[in-house]
C-alpha positions in Angstrom: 117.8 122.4 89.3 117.9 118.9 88.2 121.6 118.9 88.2 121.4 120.1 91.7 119.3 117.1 92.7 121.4 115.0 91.6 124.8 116.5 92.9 123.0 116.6 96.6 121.6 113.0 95.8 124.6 111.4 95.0 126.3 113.0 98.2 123.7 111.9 100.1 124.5 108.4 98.3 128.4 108.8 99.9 127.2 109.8 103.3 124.9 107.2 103.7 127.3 104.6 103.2 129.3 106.0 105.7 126.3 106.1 108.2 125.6 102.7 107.5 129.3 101.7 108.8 127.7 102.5 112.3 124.9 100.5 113.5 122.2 102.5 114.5 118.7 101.8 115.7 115.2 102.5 113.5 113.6 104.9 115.0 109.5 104.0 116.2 107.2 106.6 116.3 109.6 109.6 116.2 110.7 112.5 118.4 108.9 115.7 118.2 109.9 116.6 114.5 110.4 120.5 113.5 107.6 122.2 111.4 109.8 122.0 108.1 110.8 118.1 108.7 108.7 116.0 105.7 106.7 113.7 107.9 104.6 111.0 106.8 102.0 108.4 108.3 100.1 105.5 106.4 100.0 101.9 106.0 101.4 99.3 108.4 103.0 97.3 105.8 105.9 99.5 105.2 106.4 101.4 108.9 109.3 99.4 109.9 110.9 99.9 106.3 110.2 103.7 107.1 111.4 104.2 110.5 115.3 102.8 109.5 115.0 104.8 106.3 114.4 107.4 108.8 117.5 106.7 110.7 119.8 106.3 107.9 118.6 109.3 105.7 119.2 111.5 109.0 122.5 109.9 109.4 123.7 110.5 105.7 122.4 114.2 106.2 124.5 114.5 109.5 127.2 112.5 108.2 127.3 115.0 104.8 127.8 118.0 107.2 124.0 119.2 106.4 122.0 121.0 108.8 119.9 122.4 107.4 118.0 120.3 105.0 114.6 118.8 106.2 114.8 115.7 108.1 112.4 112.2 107.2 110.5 111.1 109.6 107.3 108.4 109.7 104.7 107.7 112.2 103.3 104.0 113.1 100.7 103.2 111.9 99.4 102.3 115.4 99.9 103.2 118.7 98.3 106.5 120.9 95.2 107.6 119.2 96.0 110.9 118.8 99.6 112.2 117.1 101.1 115.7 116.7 103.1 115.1 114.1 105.2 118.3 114.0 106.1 121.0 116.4 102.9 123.5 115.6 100.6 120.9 113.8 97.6 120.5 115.2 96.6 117.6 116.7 95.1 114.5 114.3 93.6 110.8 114.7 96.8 108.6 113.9 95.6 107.1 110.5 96.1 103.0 110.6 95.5 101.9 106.4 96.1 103.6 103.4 93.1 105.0 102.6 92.9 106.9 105.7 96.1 108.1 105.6 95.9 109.7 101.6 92.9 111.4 103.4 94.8 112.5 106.4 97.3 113.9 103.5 94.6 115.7 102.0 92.3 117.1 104.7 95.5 118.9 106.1 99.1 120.6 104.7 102.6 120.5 105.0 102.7 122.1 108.4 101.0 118.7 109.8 101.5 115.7 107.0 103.2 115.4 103.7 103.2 111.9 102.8 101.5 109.0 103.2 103.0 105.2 102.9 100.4 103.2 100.6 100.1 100.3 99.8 98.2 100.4 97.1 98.1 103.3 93.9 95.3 105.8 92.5 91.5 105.3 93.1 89.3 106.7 91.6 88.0 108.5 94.8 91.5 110.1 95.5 91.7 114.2 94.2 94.0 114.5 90.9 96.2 116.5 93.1 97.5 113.6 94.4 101.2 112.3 93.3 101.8 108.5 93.7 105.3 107.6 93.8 106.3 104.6 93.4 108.9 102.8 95.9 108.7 98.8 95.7 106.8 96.0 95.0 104.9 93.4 97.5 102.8 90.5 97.4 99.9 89.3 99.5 99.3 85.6 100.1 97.9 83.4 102.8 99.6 82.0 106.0 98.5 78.7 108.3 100.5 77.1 111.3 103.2 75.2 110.6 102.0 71.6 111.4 98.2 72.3 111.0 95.9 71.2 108.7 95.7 73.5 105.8 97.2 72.2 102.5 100.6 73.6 101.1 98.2 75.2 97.9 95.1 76.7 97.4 93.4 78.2 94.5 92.4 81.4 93.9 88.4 80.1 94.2 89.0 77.8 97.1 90.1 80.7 99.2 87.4 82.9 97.8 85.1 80.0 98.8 86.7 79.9 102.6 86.1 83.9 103.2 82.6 83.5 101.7 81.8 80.7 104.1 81.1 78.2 101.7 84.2 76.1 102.2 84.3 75.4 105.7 85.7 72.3 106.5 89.1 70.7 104.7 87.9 67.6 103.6 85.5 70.0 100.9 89.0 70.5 99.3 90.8 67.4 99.7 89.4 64.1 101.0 92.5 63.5 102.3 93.0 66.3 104.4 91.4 66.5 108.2 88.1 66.5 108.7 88.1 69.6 110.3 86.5 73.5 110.5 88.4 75.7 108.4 89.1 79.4 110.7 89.5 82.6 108.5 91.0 85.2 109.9 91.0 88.7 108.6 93.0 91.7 110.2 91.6 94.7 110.5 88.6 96.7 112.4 85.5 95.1 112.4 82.3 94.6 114.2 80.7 91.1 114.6 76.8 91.6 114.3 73.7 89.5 114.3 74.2 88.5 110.4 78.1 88.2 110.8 81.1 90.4 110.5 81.5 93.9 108.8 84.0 96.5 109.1 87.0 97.7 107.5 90.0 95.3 106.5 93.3 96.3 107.1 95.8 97.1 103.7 97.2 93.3 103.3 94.0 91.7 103.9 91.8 94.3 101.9 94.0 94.0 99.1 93.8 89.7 99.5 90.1 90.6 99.5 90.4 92.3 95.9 92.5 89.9 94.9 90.4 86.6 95.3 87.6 88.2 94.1 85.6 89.3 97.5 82.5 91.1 96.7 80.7 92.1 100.0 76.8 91.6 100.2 74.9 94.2 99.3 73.1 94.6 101.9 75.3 95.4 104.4 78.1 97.7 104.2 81.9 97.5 104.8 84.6 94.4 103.4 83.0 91.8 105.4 80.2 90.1 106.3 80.3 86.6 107.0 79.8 84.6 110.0 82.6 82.2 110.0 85.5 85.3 109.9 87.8 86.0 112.8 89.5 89.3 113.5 92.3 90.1 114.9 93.7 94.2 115.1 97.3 93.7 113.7 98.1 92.5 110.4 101.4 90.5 108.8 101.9 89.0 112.2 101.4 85.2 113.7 101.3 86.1 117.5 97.7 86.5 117.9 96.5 83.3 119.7 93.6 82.9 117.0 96.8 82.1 114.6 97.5 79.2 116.5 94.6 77.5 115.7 95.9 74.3 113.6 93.5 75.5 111.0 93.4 79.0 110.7 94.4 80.6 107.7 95.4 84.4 107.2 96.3 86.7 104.6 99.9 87.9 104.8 102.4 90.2 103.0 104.8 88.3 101.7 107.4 91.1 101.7 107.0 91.6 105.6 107.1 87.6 105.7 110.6 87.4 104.0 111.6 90.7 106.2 110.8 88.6 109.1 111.7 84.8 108.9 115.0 85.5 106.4 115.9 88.9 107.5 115.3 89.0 111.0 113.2 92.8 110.7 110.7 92.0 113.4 109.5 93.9 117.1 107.7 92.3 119.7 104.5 91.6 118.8 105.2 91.7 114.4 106.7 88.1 113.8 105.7 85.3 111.9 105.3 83.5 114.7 103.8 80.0 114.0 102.7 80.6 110.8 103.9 79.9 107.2 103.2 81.8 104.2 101.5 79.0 101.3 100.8 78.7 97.4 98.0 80.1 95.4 96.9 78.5 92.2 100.2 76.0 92.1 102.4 79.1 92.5 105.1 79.0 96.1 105.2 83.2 97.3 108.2 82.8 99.1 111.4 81.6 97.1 113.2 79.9 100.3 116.1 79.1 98.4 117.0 82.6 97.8 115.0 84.2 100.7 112.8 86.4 98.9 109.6 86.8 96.9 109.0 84.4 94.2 109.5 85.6 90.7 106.0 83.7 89.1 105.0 85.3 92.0 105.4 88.4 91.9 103.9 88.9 88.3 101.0 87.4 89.5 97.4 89.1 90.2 98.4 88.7 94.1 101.6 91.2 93.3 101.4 95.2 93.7 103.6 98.4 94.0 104.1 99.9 97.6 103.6 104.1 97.0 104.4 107.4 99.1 101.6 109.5 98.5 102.4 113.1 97.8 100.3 116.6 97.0 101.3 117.4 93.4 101.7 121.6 94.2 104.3 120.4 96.7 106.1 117.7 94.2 106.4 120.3 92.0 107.5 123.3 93.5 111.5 124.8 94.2 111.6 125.7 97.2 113.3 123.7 99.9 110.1 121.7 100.5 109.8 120.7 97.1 113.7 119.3 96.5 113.6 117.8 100.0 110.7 115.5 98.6 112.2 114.8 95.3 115.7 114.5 97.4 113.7 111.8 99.1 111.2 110.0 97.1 111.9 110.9 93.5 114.1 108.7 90.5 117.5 110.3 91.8 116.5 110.5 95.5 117.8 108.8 98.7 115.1 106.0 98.7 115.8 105.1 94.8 119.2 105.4 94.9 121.0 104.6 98.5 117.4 103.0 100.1 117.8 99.4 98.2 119.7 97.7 100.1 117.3 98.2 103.1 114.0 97.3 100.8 115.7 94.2 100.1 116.6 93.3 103.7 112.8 94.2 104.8 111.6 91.7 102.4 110.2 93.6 99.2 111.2 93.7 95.7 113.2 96.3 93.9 111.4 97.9 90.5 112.8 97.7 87.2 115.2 100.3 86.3 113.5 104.2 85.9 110.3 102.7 87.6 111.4 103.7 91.2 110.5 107.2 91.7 108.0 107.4 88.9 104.8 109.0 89.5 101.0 108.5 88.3 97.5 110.0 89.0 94.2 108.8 90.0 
């Protein structure tokens, strides 16, 4: 069986690179797939990545002479609220983070969902059936306007300072800086109360959150409570006219920062915009020399591996389903083998050898 996988994944490896002689468009939120496509939905972060994986899997599979074999296919991680997401499935809420999406994943079955795009691995709340498979790695860091005030660096405690409200003007950091009110911006949905701001951040700015050290009050619940906080709905993007504001400051994947400004993997609405991607703790996250995440970097506590999220009984099994995920997502599948080129270009880092396509529990 294993020696079938890889004889179909290294013809899929042949076709692809014949598809790829053809430019073709990523494909958005996708046409109505059939009931034995695999279909995923899940974090923003990766959803561009997904839709011209999407495109080019399809291709090599068309391109190999195969029609049989179950097409890829990926939802947004926004648009209408409700999705069908395969020709029979019932109708679901279109999941928007990662979290929601593993329990999209698990609250239905193959005939609706059967992976979700993650951005971050195993909690402890998530069932042992769960696989996660590891695809690439990402970084979160913060963004300000080009020609504003914020500094080129910021520690790890200054920024946890700045999202706790403490730090609010620029002159607390640096004398020499502008005396002026400090803007943090978080993406994600929230709800501004009488005591401040509470909600649920989207993946890049929950996982800057972690990072820094956020611990929410414990009196009220969700990521954030604090009255200086901005919100915008959309992540990894400088568009939103609160991003404009000379001091604003925003957490921002790094990986979808080099996709954009180096590689040119933007939509309307999901560019950079005006904003820069900065230092934490002395450390640049954006090589610009070489146009890609910085090494120091991405060892760093600000790095983490991008996952598909997959039921184990399905990983496992030999039926078509089964090898059609492996075929996909495992060590000798499409993604591992024929995907790099296109998780470079969208701005993320490839794992070390035998790490792509390994799995892990909760």
């Amino acid at each position: 069986m294993l020696r079938l996988a890889a004889r179909a994944a290294s013809a899929l490896a042949l076709a692809s690179a014949l598809a790829l002689a053809v430019t073709t468009p990523a494909l958005a939120d996708p046409p109505q797939p059939a009931a034995t496509d695999i279909v995923g939905v899940g974090a923003g972060t990766t959803e561009l990545l997904f839709n011209q994986f999407s495109t080019d899997y399809n291709a090599a599979l068309t391109a190999a002479g195969d029609t049989t074999s179950p097409r890829l296919y990926s939802w947004d991680s926004t648009g209408t609220n409700v999705i069908t997401t395969k020709t029979g499935a019932t109708p679901i809420t279109r999941p928007e983070l990662s979290g929601p999406s593993i329990l999209t994943l698990n609250g239905n079955t193959s005939s609706t969902v059967d992976f979700a795009r993650s951005t971050r691995g195993p909690a402890t709340t998530d069932p042992r059936s769960d696989v996660f498979v590891a695809m690439a790695k990402d970084a979160v860091s913060w963004a300000s306007p080009a020609g504003g005030n914020a500094p080129a660096n910021l520690t790890k405690a200054q920024l946890l300072g700045i999202y706790n409200c403490e730090v609010t003007n620029w002159q607390q950091i640096d004398s020499s800086l502008p005396d002026a009110t400090i803007v943090p911006v978080l993406a994600g949905h929230l709800l501004v109360t009488s005591s401040g701001v509470e909600g649920a951040a989207m993946d890049s700015s929950a996982f800057f959150l972690s990072a820094i050290g956020y611990v929410p009050p414990p009196y009220h619940n969700g990521w954030i409570d604090r009255s200086c906080v901005r919100v915008v709905q959309r992540g990894d993007q400088g568009t939103d006219p609160v991003l404009h504001d000379p001091n604003a400051v925003f957490p921002y994947s790094v990986g979808r920062y080099v996709g954009q400004v180096y590689n040119g993997r933007t939509r309307p609405g999901e560019d950079a915009g005006v904003l820069t991607v900065r230092a934490i703790n002395g450390i640049a996250a954006v090589n610009q020399t070489y146009g890609q995440i910085n090494a120091p970097f991405a060892v760093s506590s600000f790095a983490h591996i991008l996952y598909n999220t997959v039921r184990e009984q399905e990983w496992n099994t030999l039926d078509a389903h089964g090898m059609a995920l492996r075929n996909i997502f495992g060590a000798n599948g499409w993604i591992c083998r024929s995907g790099t080129a296109l998780i470079r270009s969208y701005g993320f880092l490839l794992l070390p050898t035998g790490a792509c396509g390994s799995t892990t529990h909760s």
